[in-house]
C-alpha positions in Angstrom: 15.3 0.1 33.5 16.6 -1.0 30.5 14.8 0.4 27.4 16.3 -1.2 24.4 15.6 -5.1 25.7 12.3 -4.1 26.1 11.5 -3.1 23.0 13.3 -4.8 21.0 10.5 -8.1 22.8 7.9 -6.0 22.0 8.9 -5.8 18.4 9.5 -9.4 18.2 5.8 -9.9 19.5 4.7 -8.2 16.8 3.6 -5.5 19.0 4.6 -2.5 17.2 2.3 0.0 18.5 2.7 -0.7 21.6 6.8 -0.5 21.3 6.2 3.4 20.2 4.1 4.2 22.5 6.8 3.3 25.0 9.3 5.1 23.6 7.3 8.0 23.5 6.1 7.8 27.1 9.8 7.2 28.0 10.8 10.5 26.2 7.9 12.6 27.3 9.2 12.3 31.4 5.6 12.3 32.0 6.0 8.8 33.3 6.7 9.5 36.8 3.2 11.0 37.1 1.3 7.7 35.9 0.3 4.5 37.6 0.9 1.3 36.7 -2.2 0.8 35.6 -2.3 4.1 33.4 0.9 3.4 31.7 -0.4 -0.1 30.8 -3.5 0.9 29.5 -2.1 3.7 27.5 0.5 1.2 25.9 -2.8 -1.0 24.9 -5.1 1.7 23.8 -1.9 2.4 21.5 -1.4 -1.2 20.7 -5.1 -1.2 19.6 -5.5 1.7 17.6 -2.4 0.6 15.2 -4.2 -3.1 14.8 -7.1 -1.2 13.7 -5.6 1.5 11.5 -3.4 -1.4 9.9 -6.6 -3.4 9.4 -8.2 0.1 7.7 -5.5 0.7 5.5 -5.1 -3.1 4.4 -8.9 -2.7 3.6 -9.0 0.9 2.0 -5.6 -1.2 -0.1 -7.6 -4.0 -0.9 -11.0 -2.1 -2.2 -8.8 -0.1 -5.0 -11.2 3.0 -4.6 -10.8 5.0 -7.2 -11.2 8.5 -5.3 -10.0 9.6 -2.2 -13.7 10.5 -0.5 -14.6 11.1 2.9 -18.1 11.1 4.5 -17.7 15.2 4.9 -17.4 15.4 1.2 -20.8 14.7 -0.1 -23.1 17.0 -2.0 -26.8 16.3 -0.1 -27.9 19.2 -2.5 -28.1 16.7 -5.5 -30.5 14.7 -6.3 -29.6 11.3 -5.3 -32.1 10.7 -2.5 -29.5 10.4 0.1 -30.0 10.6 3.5 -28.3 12.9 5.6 -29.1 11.2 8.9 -27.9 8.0 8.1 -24.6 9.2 6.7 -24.2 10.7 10.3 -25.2 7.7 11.7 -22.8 5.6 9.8 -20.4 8.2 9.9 -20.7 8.3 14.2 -20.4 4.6 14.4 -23.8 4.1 16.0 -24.7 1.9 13.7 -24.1 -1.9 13.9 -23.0 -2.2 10.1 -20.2 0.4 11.6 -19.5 -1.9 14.1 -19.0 -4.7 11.8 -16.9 -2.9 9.5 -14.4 -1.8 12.9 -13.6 -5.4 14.0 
């Protein structure tokens, strides 16, 4: 099969994500082992997960935080009122604002 056609169409689609995953499964030799149906829906669950990480990072661009803070970070000890089961919540995507926020 020929390797560079292939990806060099799934870069022109824009599909960038999935074009590394399938060099990677390529180089791995792990290939043989998989289905059809495996290899495809590992090449989409990659294709998927780089939309959303671009679509993260354009966000975290956009919002100009001034500190680099992550859910793990904050101090329940002072007195702010905050709620430590919602921050879980939020922080385990059960929530529907979470939801929101990931499409």
């Amino acid at each position: 099969m020929l390797n560079h056609p292939t990806l060099d169409q799934l870069d022109q689609l824009g599909l960038t994500g999935m074009a590394q995953a399938f060099a990677e499964l390529e180089a791995s030799g792990e290939t043989a082992t998989l289905s059809h149906a495996d290899w495809l829906g590992l090449l989409l669950d990659r294709e998927l997960t780089h939309r959303r990480d671009k679509r993260l990072a354009a966000r975290l661009r956009y919002a100009r935080l001034r500190q680099q803070a992550t859910v793990e970070d904050v101090d329940y000890r002072a007195p702010r009122s905050l709620d430590r089961a919602l921050f879980q919540k939020l922080a385990n995507r059960t929530s529907p604002i979470r939801a929101l926020l990931d499409t």
